[in-house]
N, C-alpha and C positions, 0 to 999 in steps of 0.2 A: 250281533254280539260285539263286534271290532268296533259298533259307532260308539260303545262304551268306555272305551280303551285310550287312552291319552295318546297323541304321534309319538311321542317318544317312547314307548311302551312296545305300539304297532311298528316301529322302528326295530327297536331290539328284539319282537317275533321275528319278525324278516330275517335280521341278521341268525338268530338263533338258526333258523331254519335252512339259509344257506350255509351255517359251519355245520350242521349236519350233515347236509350234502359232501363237503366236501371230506368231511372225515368218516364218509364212505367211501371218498373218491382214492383218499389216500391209502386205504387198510387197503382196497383192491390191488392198486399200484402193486403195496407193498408184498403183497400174496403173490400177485404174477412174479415179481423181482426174485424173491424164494426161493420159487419154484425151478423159474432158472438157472438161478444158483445150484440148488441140488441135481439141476440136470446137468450145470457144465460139472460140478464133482464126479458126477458117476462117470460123465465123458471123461476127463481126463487121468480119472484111477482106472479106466478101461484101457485107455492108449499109451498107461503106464503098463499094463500085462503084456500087451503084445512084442511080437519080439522085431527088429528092428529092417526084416526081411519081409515083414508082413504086408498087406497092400491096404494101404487106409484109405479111404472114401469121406467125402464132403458131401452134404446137404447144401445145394444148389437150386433155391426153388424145389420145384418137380424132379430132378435129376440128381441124382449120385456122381460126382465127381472125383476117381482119384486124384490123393493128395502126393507130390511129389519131397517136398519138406515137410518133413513132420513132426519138426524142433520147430520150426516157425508155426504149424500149426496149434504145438501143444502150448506158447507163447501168446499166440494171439485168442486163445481158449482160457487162458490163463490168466489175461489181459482185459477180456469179457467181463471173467470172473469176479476180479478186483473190482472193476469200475460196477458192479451189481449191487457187490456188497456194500460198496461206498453208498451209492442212492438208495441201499435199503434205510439202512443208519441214518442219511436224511431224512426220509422220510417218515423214523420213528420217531425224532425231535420234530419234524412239521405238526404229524401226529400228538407226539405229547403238547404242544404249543395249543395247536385244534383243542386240543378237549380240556384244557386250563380254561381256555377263551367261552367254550361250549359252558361248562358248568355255572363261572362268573355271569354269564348272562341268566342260565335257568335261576338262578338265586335272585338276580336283580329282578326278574322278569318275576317270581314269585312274589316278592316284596311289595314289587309295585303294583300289584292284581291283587295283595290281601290287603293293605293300604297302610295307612302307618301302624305302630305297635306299638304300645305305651309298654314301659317294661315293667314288669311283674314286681309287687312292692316286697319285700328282702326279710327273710324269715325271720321272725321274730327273736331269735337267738343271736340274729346276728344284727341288730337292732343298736344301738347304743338304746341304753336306759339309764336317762338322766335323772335323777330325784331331786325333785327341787330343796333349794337349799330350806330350811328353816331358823329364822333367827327368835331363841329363846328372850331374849329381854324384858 
């Protein structure tokens, strides 16, 4: 079926097919990103309840580490935070860019597999209707 297909054609499948790819690659990104995000939220509206005599613990790998500062810690929690959200937002403009790029190709890549299109002759209403002149003489 593809020996049918112009390279340039077979080109823009390809391409088609890797911004597919990647505008999976990036929706996943952006879902992990999220998700971290609402987990540093819940962490740090939680190490807002606590009162300031309390004993706060880090995730260390495998191990629980109490936290000695826990102004630096809600800072550098907070800090995560930002820099998340940043690269989500990136990667909703990558994302929107991907699928501008994805569509423009499905439309070319249609055109060029139904082949050219003469365009449809313009309804008769909207016609000029010229009546030729007639000279009485």
């Amino acid at each position: 079926m593809m020996d049918n297909i112009p390279p340039k054609v077979q080109n823009q499948i390809a391409q088609f097919q890797q911004l597919t790819q990647q505008i999976q690659m990036v929706a996943t990104q952006k879902i992990q990103l999220e998700a971290q995000v609402k987990e540093l939220d819940k962490t740090l509206a939680e190490l807002a309840k606590v009162t300031d005599d309390s004993a706060v613990f880090r995730n260390v790998g495998s191990l629980l580490i109490q936290v000695k500062d826990r102004a630096a810690l809600v800072n550098e929690l907070t800090e995560q935070k930002e820099t998340a959200e940043v690269r989500v937002k990136t990667l909703d403009r990558q994302d929107k860019h991907l699928r501008e790029r994805h569509q423009t190709l499905q439309q070319q890549i249609t055109q060029a597999l139904q082949g050219p299109t003469t365009p449809a002759p313009a309804p008769a209403e909207d016609r000029k209707t010229e009546k030729p002149e007639v000279d009485f003489e």
